[in-house]
Structure formats: structure tokens, C-alpha cells
C-alpha positions as CSV (number, residue, x, y, z in Angstrom):
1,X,29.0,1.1,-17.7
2,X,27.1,-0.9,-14.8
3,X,24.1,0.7,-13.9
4,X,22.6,-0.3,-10.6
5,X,18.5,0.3,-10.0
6,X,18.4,-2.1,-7.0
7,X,17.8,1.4,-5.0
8,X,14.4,2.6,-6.9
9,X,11.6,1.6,-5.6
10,X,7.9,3.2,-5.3
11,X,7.8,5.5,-2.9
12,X,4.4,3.9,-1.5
13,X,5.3,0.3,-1.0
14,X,6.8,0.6,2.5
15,X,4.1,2.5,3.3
16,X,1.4,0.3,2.3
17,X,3.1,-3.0,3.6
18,X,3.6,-1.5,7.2
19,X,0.2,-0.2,6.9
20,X,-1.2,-3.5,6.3
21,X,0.8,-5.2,8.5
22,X,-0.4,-2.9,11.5
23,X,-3.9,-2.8,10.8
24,X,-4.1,-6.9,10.2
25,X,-5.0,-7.4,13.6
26,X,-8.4,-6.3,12.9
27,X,-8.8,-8.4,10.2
28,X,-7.8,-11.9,12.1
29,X,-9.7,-13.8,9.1
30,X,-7.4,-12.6,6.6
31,X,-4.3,-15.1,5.8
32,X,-1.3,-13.7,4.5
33,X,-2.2,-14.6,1.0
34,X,-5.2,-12.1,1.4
35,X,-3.0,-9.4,3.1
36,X,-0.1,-9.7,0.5
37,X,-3.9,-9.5,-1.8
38,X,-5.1,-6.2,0.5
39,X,-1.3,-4.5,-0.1
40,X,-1.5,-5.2,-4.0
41,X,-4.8,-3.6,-4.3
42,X,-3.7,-0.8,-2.2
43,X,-1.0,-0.2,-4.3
44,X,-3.0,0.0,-7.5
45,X,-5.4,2.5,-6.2
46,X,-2.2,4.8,-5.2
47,X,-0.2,7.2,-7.5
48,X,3.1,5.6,-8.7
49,X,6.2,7.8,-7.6
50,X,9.6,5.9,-7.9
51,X,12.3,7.0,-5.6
52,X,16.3,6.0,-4.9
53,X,15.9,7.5,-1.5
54,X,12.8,8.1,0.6
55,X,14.2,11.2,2.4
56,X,14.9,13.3,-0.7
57,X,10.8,12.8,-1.2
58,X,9.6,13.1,1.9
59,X,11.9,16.4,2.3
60,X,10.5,18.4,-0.3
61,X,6.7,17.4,0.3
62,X,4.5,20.2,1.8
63,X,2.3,20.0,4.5
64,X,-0.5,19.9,2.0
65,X,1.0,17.1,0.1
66,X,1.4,15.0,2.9
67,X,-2.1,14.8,4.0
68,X,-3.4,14.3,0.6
69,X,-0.6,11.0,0.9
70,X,-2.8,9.9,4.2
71,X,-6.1,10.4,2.8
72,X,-5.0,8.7,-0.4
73,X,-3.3,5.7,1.7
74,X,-6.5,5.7,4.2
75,X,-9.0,5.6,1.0
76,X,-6.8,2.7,-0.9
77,X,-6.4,0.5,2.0
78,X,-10.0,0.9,3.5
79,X,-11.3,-0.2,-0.1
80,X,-8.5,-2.7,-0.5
81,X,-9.5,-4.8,3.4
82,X,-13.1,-4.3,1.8
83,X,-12.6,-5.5,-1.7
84,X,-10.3,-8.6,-0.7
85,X,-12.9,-9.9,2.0
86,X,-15.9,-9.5,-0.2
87,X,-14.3,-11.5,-3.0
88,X,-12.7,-14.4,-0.8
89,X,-16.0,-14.3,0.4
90,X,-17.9,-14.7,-2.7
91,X,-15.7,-17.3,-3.6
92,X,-16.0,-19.4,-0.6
93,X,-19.6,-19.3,-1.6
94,X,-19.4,-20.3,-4.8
């Protein structure tokens, strides 16, 4: 039997990439080492929920659930642009 798994994936990667990716225009110092940085931080503040297909998720998700998916992805990201500019930072210094 061949079983294929190139279809699951974490539900909050796409998220968190586009996220980065659209707010990185208010973060002009950051290079895309430090926004690839920002996006793996992100991701390791976020709950882990592996999917095959987005839609089947996002279907069954109450309004409730979906803010709590904002807040959590507004929180993880805020702390991640923070976290990866104060350590570049303090490493340039050193």
C-alpha cells in the first residue's frame, strides 16, 4: 500500500506566512531571514492542528472558534515581530 501525506499540513501555516508576509511592510528592517524567523516563532506560540484539507476545518469551526483563531494569530505574531527584532537587535550589539 502507497500512502501519500503530501496533503497534511498544519492548518496555521498558510495563515501565518500570508500574515507575515502582509504585515512586513511595517517592519522594512526585517530581511527575509528574520521574517521566515517571525513566522517560525509564530507558529510555536499557535496550537498545532494538522489538516488534508483546509475547508473541511474551517467548515465546522464556530463563530466562537474563529475569533479565538484571530486573537491567537494576532497575540503569536505581535510577540513573534517583537521577539525577532529585540534579539537581532541584541545581537548586533554584541
Amino acid at each position: 500500500m502507497v500512502v501519500n501525506f503530501e496533503q497534511v499540513h498544519n492548518y496555521y501555516e498558510r495563515l501565518v506566512f500570508e500574515e507575515v508576509i502582509s504585515r512586513s511592510a511595517a517592519f522594512p528592517a526585517y530581511t527575509a531571514e528574520m521574517l521566515a524567523d517571525v513566522a517560525c516563532v509564530a507558529l510555536n506560540r499557535m496550537p498545532v492542528r494538522y489538516v488534508r484539507h483546509e475547508v473541511d476545518l474551517v467548515f465546522y469551526l464556530t463563530e466562537a472558534e474563529r475569533h479565538e483563531i484571530e486573537q491567537a494569530m494576532e497575540s503569536a505574531l505581535t510577540y513573534a515581530f517583537g521577539y525577532v527584532g529585540d534579539w537581532t537587535l541584541k545581537r548586533g550589539a554584541a
